[in-house]
C-alpha positions as CSV (number, residue, x, y, z in Angstrom):
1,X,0.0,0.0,0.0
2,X,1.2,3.2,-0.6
3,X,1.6,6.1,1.9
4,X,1.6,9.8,0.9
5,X,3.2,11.9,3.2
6,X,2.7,15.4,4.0
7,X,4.7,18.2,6.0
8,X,5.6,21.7,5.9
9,X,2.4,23.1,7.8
10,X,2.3,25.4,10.8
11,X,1.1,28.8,12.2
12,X,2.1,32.0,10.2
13,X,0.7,34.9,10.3
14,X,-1.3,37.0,7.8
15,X,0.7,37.7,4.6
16,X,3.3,35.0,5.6
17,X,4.4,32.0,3.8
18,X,4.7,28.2,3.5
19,X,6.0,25.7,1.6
20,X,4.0,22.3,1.9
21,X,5.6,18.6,0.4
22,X,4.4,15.7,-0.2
23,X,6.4,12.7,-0.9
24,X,5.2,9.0,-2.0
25,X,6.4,6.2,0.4
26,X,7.2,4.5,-3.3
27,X,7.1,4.8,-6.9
28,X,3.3,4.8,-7.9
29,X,2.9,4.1,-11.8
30,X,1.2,5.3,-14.9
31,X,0.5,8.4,-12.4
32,X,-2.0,10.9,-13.9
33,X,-1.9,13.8,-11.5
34,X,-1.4,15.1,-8.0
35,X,-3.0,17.6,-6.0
36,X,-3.9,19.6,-3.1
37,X,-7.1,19.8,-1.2
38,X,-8.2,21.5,2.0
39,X,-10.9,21.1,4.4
40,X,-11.6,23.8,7.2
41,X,-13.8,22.7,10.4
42,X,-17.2,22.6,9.7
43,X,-17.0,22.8,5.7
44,X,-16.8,20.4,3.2
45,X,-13.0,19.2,1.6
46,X,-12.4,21.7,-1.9
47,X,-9.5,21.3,-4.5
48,X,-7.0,24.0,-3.8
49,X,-4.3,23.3,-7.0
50,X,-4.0,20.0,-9.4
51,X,-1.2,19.1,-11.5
52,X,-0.8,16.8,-14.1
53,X,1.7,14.3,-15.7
54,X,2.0,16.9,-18.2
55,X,2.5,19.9,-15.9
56,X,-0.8,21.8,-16.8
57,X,-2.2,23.3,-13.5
58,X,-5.3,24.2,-12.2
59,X,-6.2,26.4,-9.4
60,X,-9.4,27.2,-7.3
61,X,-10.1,30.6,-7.6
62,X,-9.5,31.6,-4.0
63,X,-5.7,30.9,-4.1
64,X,-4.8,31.7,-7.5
65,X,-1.6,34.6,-8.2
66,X,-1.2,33.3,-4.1
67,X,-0.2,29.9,-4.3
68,X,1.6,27.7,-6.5
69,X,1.7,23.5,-6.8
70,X,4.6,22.1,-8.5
71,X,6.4,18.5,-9.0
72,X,10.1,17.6,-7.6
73,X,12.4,16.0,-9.2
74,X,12.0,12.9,-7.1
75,X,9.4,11.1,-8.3
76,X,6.0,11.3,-6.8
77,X,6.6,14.2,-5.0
78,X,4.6,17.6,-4.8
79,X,4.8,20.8,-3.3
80,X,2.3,23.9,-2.9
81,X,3.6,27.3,-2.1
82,X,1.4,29.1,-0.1
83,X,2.0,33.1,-0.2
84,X,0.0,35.9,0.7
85,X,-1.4,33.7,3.3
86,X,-4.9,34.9,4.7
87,X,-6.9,33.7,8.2
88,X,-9.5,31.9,5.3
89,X,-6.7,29.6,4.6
90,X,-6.5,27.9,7.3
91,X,-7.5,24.5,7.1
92,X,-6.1,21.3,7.2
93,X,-4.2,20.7,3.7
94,X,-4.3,16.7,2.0
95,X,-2.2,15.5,-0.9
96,X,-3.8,12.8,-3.7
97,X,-2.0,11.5,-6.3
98,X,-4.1,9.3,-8.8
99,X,-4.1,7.6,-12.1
100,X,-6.4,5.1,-13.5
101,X,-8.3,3.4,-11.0
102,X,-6.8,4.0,-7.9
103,X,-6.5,7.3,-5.9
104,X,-4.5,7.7,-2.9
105,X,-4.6,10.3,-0.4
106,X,-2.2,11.7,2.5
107,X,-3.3,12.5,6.4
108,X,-2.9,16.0,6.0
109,X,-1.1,18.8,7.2
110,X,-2.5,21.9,9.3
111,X,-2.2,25.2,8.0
112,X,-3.6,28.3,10.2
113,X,-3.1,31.4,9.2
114,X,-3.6,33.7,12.4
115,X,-1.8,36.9,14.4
């Protein structure tokens, strides 16, 4: 089974930054895309920033010009660079990485954006 593993979360305060990761605990295959999602308490998960095999992004419309998702060069991994951060942001950040029939998802890491 794989594991997706998240990190890179913490407290900042408004206008700050972070730099989340997420790394694969091995090589998943015939990968089609990764991504970010969030889930704040007491509202549903939403899709913050995909990215696919072929490096074509897509961002919700709350983050984009604030954050970025891009791939490492180790396979499997992903970041999302969070700038500009606002106290709306906070939320509890998850990796997936997916391809054809199979999605996996990480345990997340906490972002709060606060003074």
């Amino acid at each position: 089974q794989v594991q997706l593993v998240e990190s890179g979360g913490g407290l900042v305060q408004p206008g700050g930054s972070l730099r989340l990761s997420c790394a694969a605990s091995r090589n998943i295959f015939s990968i089609n895309a990764m991504g970010w999602y969030r889930q704040a308490p007491g509202k549903q998960r939403e899709l913050v920033a995909t990215i696919t095999r072929g490096g074509s992004t897509n961002y919700a419309d709350s983050v984009k010009g604030r954050f970025t998702i891009s791939r490492g060069n180790a396979v499997n991994t992903v970041y999302l660079q969070l700038n500009s951060l606002k106290p709306e942001d906070t939320a509890l950040y998850y990796c997936k990485q997916w391809g054809p029939g199979y999605d996996f998802w990480g345990q997340g890491t906490q972002v709060t954006g606060s003074s």
